[in-house]
C-alpha angles and dihedrals in degrees: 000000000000129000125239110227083234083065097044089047090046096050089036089061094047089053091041090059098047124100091262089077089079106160131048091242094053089053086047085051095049086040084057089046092048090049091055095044088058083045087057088231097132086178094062092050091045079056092054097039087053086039082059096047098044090064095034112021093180101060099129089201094055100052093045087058098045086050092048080051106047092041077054085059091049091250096137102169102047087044085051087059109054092043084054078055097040089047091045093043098045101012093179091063096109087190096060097054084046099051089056101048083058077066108048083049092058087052101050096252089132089165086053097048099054099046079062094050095052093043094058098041091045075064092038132021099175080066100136099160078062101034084051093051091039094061090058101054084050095056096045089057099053101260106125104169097052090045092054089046089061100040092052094054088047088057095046081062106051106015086188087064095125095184103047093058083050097054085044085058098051082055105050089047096055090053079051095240102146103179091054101042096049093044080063103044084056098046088054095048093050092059094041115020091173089057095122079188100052086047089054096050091058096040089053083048085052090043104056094040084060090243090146106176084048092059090039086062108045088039083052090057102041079052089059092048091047109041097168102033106102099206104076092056090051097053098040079055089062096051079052086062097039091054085039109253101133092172099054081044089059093042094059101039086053077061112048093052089052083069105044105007083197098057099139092202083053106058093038091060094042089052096052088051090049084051106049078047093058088243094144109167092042080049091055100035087059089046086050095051095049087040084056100060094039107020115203085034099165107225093042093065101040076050095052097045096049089056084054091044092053106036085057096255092133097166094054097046081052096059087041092053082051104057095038087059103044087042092053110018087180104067115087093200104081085034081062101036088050094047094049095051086053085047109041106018114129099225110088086221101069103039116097116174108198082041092063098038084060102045096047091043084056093042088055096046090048083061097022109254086292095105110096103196090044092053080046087055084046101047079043089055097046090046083060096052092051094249102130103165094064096037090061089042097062095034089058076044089052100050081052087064097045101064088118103046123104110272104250083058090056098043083051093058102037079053093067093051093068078048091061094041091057088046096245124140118228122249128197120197108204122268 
């Protein structure tokens, strides 16, 4: 999270009238920082800060504001540097340790980061720079109570604290408490309407609870905010296709990619929308990019399989099963789809019985037998096989599932039960 200058100046007044400003010509040179600071012209208070230091290398103070300075600049490492100084020099300053366990959060070092946050809030525990910080690393962890325990006292600090009450949110939506989450959104908008982060929490609420025009909205706004930033578009291309404008979807994700020709989100949506058009080598052209900059991407290759798979390139949709599998042994998709082509496909050639059987049995472990297209797989698999008692067994078993799929699903399934009964496997031509 980044700093106001208001906050900077505040907590630079409070250091320039502490003991640690000892002569009359450091004070001059934090006076010059401060001055710069109010100028906005963070070089020319890096230049008195390294003016102070240069005279007296062990002010606390100093190096805990160069540091402040250069993590603003994005120079991690040489900030990191001078808040290691400023904790050895003055241990108690519980900002400080704070401060550098912000740090060590921006760089991944999560165990780090936590050892500083509960130093400085053993010191203080009104911290709510560090109670703020803390429940994030919390919540990035998986621990969701003690994230929310630490975001609500942050709040009850600083009330104003817009981001707090939008990683709160997040929180609360994950846990899939939506009276809660979206008080929150709210609550960080209206503080900050300009807040493209806040925006994006509620859109991806309204997202997920399939509100469509709600998420249209906030994504439309986050978009305005962020002209040139190409996520937005391509999530708010995704709302378009879950409302079922297509057009508006392709649209946005044509955008978005404008913007950033490598957005991953992008080309993944783009290339749905090629393949429910049939447009199997655009479709492919756009897998295969996003193959090309992360190489083993799930739903890239689940997507590229299922364009081999339905533009009758069946060898092709095997080795990519195969990779896919082999790639990500816990997903139980490619485990199914690889199964059914083995199971249903209409060349003699591809089709394996006990290989299938295999493959959907694990599928349905893997989600423990619930799953009602993967026990049809598996009824399909066994029909190949020949095995016709058990085919019709797990496809009854199927159509059970099923009870709250739409009803062409259901009449799909309960077709293939008179199929069994005749002893008859089941073939599917591509499509």
């Amino acid at each position: 999270m980044k700093l106001t200058l208001a906050f900077l100046l505040v907590f630079f007044a409070l250091t320039f009238s502490t003991p640690a400003a000892i002569t009359e010509r450091k004070r001059d040179h934090l006076a010059e920082a401060e001055a710069a600071l109010r100028n906005n012209d963070p070089a020319a208070a890096l230049a008195a800060l390294d003016a102070v230091l240069k005279e007296q290398p062990d002010h606390p103070a100093a190096h805990f504001w160069r540091g402040r300075l250069l993590a603003e600049k994005g120079e991690y490492d040489r900030a990191l540097r001078d808040l290691d100084e400023a904790v050895r020099l003055d241990p108690a300053n519980g900002q400080a340790r704070a401060h550098r366990g912000f740090l060590h959060q921006k760089r991944h070092e999560t165990d780090e980061a936590l050892a500083d946050f509960n130093a400085a809030l053993r010191l203080n525990p009104a911290d709510g720079w560090a109670l703020f910080c803390r429940g994030l690393l919390f919540g990035e962890r998986g621990d969701q109570r003690a994230a929310l325990g630490d975001l609500d006292a942050a709040i009850e600090l600083n009330p104003r604290n817009a981001a707090a009450f939008n990683a709160r949110g997040q929180i609360h939506a994950f846990r899939q408490e939506w009276e809660s989450a979206f008080e929150d959104f709210d609550q960080a908008v209206e503080l900050d309407p300009n807040d493209a982060a806040s925006l994006t929490g509620r859109a991806g609420a309204h997202f997920i609870r399939g509100e469509w025009k709600d998420a249209i909205a906030d994504y439309t706004r986050v978009i305005a905010l962020l002209p040139k930033d190409s996520r937005p578009l391509a999530q708010r291309g995704y709302a378009h296709a879950g409302s079922g404008d297509l057009e508006k979807a392709g649209a946005d994700f044509d955008a978005a990619l404008q913007l950033d020709a490598k957005d991953t989100a992008a080309l993944l949506g783009r290339a749905e929308l090629r393949r429910q058009r049939k447009a199997w080598p655009d479709a492919l052209a756009d897998y295969d990019a996003v193959l090309a900059q992360e190489a083993g991407e799930l739903r890239a290759m689940i997507g590229r399989a299922a364009v081999h798979y339905s533009a009758g390139e069946w060898d092709k949709a095997l080795a990519d099963y195969s990779e896919t599998v082999k790639r990500h042994p816990e997903e139980a998709q490619p485990v199914n789809d690889w199964a059914w082509l083995l199971a249903t496909a209409t060349k003699d050639a591809v089709r394996d019985g006990k290989r299938a059987v295999d493959l959907a049995t694990k599928a349905c472990e893997m989600t423990k037998f619930k799953n009602p297209g993967y026990v049809d797989t598996l009824a399909a698999a066994y029909a190949e096989k020949g095995d016709f008692a058990d085919a019709l067994k797990w496809q009854e078993q199927a159509v059970k599932l099923a009870d709250q799929e739409p009803e062409p699903v259901r009449a799909e399934l309960a077709a293939r039960i008179e199929l069994y009964k005749q002893n008859k496997p089941y073939r599917e031509e591509p499509k």
